[in-house]
C-alpha positions in Angstrom: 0.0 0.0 0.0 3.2 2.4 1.0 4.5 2.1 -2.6 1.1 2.2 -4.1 0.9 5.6 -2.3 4.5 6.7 -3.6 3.4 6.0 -6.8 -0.3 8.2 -6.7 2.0 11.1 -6.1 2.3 13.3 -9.3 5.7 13.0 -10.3 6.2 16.9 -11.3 5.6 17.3 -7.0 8.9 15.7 -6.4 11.2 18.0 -8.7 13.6 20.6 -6.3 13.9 23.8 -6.6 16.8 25.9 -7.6 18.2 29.2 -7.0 14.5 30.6 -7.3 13.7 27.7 -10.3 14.8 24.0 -10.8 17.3 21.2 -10.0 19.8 20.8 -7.4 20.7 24.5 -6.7 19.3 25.9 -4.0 16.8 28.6 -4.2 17.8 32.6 -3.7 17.2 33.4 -0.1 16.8 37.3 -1.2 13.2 38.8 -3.1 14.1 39.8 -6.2 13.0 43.2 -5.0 15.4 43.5 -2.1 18.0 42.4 -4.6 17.7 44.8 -6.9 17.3 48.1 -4.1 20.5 46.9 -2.1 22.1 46.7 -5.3 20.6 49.8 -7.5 23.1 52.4 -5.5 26.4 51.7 -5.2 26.4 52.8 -1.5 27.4 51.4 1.8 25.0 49.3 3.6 23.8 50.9 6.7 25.4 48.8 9.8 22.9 48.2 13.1 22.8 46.3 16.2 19.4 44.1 16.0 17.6 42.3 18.8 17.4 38.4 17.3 18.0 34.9 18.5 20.7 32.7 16.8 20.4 29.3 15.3 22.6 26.6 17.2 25.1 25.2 15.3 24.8 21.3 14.7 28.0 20.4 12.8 28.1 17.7 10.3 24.6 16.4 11.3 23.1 19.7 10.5 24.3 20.6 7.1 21.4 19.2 4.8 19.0 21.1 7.2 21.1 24.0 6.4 20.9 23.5 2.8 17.6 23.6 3.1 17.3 26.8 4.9 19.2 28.3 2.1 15.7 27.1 -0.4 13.6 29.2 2.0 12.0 32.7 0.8 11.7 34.9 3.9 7.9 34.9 2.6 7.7 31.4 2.7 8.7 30.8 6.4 6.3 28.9 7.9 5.2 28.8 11.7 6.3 25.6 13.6 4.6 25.0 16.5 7.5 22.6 17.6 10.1 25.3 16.3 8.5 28.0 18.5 8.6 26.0 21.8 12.7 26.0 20.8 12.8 29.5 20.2 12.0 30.6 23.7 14.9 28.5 24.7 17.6 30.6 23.0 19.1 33.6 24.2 19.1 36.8 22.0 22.2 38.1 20.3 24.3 39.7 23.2 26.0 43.6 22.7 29.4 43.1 21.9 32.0 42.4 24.8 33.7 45.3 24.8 37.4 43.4 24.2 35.9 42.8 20.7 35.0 45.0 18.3 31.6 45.3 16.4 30.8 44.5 13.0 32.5 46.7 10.3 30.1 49.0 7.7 29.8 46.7 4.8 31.8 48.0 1.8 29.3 49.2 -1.6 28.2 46.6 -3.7 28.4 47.2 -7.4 25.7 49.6 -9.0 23.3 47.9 -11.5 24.0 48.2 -14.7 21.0 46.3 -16.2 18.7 49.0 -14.8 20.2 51.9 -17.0 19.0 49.1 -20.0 16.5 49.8 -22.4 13.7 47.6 -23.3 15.1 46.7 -27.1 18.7 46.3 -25.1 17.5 43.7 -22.7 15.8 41.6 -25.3 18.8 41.3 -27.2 21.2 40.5 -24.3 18.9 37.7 -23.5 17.5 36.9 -26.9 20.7 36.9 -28.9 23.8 37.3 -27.3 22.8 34.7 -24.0 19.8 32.3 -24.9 20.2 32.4 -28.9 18.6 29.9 -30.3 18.0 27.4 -27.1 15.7 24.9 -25.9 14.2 26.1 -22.7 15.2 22.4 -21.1 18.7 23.7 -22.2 18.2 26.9 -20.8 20.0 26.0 -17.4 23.2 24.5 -19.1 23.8 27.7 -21.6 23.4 30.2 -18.3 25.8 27.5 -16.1 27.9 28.1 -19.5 27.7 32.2 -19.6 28.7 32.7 -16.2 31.5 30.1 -15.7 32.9 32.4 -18.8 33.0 35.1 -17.2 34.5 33.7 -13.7 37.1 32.4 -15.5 37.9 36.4 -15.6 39.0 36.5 -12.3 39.6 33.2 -9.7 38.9 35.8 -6.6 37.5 38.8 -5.7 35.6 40.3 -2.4 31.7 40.5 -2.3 28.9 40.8 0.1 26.9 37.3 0.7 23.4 38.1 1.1 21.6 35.6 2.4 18.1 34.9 4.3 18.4 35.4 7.8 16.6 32.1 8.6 20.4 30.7 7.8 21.6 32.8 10.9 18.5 33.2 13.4 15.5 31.1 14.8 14.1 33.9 16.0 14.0 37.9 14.7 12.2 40.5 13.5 11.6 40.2 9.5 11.1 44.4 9.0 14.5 45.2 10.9 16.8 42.0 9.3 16.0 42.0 5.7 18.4 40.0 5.2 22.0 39.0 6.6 25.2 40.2 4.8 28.9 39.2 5.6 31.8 40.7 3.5 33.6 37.1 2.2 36.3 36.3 -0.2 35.3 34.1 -3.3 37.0 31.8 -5.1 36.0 30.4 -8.1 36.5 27.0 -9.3 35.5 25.6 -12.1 32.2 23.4 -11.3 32.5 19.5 -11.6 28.4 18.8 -12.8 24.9 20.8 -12.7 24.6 20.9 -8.7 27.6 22.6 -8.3 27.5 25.3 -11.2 25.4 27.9 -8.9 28.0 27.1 -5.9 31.2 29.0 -5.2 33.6 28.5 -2.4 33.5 32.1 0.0 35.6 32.7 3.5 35.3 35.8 5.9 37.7 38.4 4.4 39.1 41.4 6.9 38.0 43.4 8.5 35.1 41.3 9.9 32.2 43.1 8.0 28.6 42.9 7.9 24.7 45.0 8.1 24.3 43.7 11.7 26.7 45.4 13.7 26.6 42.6 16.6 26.3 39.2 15.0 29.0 37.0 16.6 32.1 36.3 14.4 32.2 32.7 16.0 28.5 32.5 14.7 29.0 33.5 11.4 32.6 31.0 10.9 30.5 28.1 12.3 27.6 28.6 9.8 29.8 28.8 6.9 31.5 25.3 8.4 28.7 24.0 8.8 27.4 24.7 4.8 31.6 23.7 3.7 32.2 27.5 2.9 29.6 26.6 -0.4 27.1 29.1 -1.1 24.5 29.9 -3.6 26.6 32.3 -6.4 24.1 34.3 -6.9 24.1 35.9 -3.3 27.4 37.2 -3.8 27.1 40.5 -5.0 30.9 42.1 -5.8 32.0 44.8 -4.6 33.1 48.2 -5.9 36.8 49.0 -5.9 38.8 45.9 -7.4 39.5 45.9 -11.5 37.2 46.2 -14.2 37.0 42.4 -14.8 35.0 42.0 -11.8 32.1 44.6 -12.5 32.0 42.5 -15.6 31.6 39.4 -13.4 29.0 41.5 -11.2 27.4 42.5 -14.4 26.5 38.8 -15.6 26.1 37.7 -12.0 22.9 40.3 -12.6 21.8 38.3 -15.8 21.7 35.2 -14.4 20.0 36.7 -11.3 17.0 38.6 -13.5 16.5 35.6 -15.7 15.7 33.4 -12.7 13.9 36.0 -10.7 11.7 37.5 -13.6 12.1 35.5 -16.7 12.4 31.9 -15.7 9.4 29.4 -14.5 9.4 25.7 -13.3 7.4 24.4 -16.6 9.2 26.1 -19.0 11.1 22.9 -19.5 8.2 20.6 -19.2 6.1 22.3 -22.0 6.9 22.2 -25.6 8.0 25.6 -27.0 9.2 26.4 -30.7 10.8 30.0 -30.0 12.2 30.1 -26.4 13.8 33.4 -27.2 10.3 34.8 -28.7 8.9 33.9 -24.9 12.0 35.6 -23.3 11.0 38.9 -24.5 7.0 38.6 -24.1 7.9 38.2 -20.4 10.6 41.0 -20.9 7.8 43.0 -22.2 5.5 42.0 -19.5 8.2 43.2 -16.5 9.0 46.3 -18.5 5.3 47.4 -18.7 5.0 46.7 -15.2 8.4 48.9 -14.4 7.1 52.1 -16.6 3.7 51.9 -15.4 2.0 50.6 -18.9 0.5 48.4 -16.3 -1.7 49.9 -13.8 0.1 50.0 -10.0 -2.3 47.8 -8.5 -2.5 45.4 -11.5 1.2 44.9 -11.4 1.2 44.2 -7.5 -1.2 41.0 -7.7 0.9 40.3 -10.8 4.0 40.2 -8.3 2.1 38.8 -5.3 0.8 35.8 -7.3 4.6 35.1 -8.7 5.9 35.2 -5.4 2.9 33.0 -4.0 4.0 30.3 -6.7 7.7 30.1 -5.8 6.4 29.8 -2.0 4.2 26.8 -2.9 7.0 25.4 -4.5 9.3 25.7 -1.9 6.8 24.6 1.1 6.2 21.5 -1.5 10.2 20.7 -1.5 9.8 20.7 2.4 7.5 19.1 3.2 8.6 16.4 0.9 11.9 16.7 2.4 10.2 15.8 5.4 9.0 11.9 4.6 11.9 10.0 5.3 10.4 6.9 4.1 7.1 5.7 1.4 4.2 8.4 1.9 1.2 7.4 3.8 -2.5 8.0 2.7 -2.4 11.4 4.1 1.2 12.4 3.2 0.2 11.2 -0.5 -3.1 13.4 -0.6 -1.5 16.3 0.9 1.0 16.3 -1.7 -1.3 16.2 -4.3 -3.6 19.4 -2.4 -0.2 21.1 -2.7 0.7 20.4 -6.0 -2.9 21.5 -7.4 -2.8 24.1 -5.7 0.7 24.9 -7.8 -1.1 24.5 -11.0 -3.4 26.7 -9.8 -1.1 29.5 -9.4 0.6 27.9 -12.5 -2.6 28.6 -15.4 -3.0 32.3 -13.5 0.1 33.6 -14.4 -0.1 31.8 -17.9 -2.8 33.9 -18.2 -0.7 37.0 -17.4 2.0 36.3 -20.0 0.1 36.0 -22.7 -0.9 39.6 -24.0 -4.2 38.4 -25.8 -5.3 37.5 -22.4 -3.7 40.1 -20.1 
């Protein structure tokens, strides 16, 4: 009955997500639209004390659940009842002992240079110069291709890893933390298959930097241990000041980052398509009507809300499938399935929005 239950589980359900879309990588743990504002200005990111409570370190044993945290949108957190009784357990984040010293102001990151981009520009970065003439089931392979390219420009370079603050704290205060950033020094390798193409090796570079002025260096060392100093690439954002090869590295970095976030859906590769490229730019077009207002404010908003309710579903999906260590009961199997409708759902809705006939 166990495996007859497996087996009534649609199969799509069972797929991972990655950096915000498919396969082994692990989703971006920072909204698109946080992204882009900490990265529009090439300014220092303010540095503050916050009141939050830190995640406990389980070594080896705790490294897949770390992965994992890394999938979560800030969104998508669920409540835990289990989770919450732990939480009053742990003690806040202390003030600094005053024979240490807090928190350096985090260097600027990089301005964005895709936002100065015309419409007609953006198409043909995407359209012909990146994608070309590509299969969307190909799509992952040619941007693994275009950005191990361009890190073969420089093997390391400083940047600010931005990551949910789930990875750091049980416990905090979404509005004050919006997410967690540590200055770290990458090195790029060139990636041995798929899982490891949207990895890169990072370390705490000097001075000890970050937007929380009193996060614990001992907490931030044993969380990078404890993930094998691998994070997702794409939450490295470089930073300004080093040579002109690596705002060239920051610039595809931003690419890869928009095509996932904005241009990128889980059954691209799943549906047939003739002209990828020609379904690129409709949903260029759609995310440029919505930046210049063609779109009505409001419209655009539960355009945005029902995106970032799909890639929440998906993600809640992963976990709790992540969750059933062994054949699915009855109830595990339905349960599933209630998810995974509730994806299609979502799914045919923003169908609906890409295609202009019907928008």
């Amino acid at each position: 009955m166990a495996s007859a239950s497996r087996a009534s589980v649609p199969a799509d359900s069972f797929r991972t997500i990655s950096p915000g879309r498919r396969g082994e990588k692990a989703a971006s743990a920072v909204p698109g639209d946080t992204a882009a504002a900490t990265t529009l200005k090439g300014t220092a990111i303010p540095v503050r004390s916050v009141v939050a409570f830190p995640r406990q370190v389980k070594g080896k044993a705790g490294r897949e659940a770390a992965r994992l945290r890394l999938q979560r949108l800030p969104a998508a957190q669920a409540e835990d009842p289990g989770e919450a009784a732990e939480e009053e357990e742990e003690e806040p984040l202390p003030s600094v002992p005053e024979d240490e010293e807090e928190a350096q102001l985090l260097p600027p990151v990089c301005g964005s240079r895709m936002r100065g981009m015309w419409r007609d520009e953006k198409v043909s970065l995407y359209c012909d110069q990146v994608l070309q003439d590509c299969k969307a089931e190909d799509a992952d392979e040619v941007m693994g291709k275009y950005l191990s390219e361009k890190l073969k420009l420089k093997d390391k370079w400083l940047g600010v890893w931005k990551t949910n603050p789930n990875v750091f704290f049980v416990k905090y205060e979404e509005a004050s933390i919006p997410f967690v950033g540590i200055l770290v020094e990458v090195t790029c390798e060139p990636y041995q298959d798929s899982s490891s193409r949207f990895k890169v090796t990072v370390s705490v570079a000097e001075p000890f930097s970050s937007n929380i002025a009193n996060i614990p260096r001992d907490l931030v060392d044993d969380i990078l241990e404890e993930l094998e100093h691998s994070v997702p690439l794409l939450e490295v954002y470089p930073v300004e000041g080093q040579d002109t090869d690596i705002h060239d590295i920051a610039l595809a970095l931003e690419v890869v980052r928009f095509f996932y976030d904005f241009l990128w859906r889980d059954w691209d590769d799943e549906e047939s398509c003739e002209n990828y490229a020609a379904l690129i730019e409709e949903r260029i077009n759609l995310w440029c009507d919505i930046q210049d207002g063609t779109i009505p404010g409001p419209i655009a908003q539960r355009f945005k809300k029902t995106l970032e309710k799909y890639k929440n579903k998906r993600v809640e999906l992963v976990e709790y499938q992540s969750n059933i260590k062994e054949d699915p009961s009855a109830a595990e199997a339905v349960e599933c399935w209630k998810k995974y409708y509730e994806i299609v759902m979502l799914c045919g809705l923003l169908k609906m929005w890409e295609d202009l006939r019907l928008r």
